[in-house]
C-alpha positions in Angstrom: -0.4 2.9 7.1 -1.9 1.9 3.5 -5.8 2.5 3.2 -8.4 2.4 0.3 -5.7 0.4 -2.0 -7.2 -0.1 -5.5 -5.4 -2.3 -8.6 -6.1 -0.5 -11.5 -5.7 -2.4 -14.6 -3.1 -0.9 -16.9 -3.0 -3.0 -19.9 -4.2 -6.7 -20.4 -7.3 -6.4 -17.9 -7.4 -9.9 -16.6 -8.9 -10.9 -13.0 -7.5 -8.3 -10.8 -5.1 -8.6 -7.9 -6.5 -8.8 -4.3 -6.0 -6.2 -2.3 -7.1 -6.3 1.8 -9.9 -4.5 2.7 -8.7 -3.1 6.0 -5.6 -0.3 6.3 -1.9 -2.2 6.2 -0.2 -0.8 9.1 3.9 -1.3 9.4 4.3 -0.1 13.0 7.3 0.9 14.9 11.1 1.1 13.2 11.2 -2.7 12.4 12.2 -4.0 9.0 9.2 -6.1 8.0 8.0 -7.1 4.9 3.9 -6.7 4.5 1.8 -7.7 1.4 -0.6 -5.0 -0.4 -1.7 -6.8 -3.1 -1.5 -10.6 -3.9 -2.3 -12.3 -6.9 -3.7 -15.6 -7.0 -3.0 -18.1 -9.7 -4.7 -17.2 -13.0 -5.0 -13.5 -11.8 -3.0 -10.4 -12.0 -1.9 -11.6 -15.3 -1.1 -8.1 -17.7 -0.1 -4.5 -16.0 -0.9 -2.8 -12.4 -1.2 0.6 -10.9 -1.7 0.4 -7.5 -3.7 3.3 -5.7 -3.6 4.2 -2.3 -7.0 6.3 -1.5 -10.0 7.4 -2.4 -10.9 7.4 -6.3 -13.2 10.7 -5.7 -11.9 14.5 -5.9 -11.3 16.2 -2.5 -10.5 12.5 -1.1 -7.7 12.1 1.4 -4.9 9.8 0.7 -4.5 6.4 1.8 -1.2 6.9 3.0 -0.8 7.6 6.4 1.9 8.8 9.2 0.7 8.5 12.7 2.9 9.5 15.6 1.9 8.0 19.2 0.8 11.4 21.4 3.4 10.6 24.1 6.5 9.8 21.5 8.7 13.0 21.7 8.4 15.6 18.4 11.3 17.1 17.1 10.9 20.0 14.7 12.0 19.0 10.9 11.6 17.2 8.2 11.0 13.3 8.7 11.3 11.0 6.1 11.9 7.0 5.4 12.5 4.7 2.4 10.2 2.2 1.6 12.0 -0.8 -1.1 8.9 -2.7 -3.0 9.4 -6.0 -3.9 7.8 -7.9 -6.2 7.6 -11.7 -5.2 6.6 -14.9 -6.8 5.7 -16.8 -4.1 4.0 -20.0 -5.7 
């Protein structure tokens, strides 16, 4: 899951992207595309970081691994690939 996410303008400054005020959860082993941010015409013009947390010291991250308590652990090193798209969708 993806919590806290923040656009931080970069250069140019305009009217900033919208990000969703609730976590974005991609659940189970499924292929799905989800949006983090979206920009609405006449925003998110210029350049983006996007952060995913807190924006204090000592915060934890807003990215987020949960494992169900009856899905079987294996000992080892887990890992995934995420592919971000950018989309013009208008």
């Amino acid at each position: 899951s993806f919590s806290s996410i923040t656009a931080v303008s970069l250069v140019g400054g305009g009217t900033a992207p919208q990000a969703p005020n609730e976590p974005v959860v991609i659940a189970g082993d499924s292929a799905q595309n989800v949006s983090l941010i979206t920009a609405k015409p006449g925003s998110g013009g210029g350049s983006w970081g996007i952060l995913f947390g807190e924006l204090k010291k000592g915060a934890e991250s807003g990215v987020e691994l949960t494992v169900p308590g009856n899905t079987e652990k294996k000992e080892g090193i887990y890992s995934t690939t995420l592919t971000w798209t950018l989309v013009d969708s208008i």
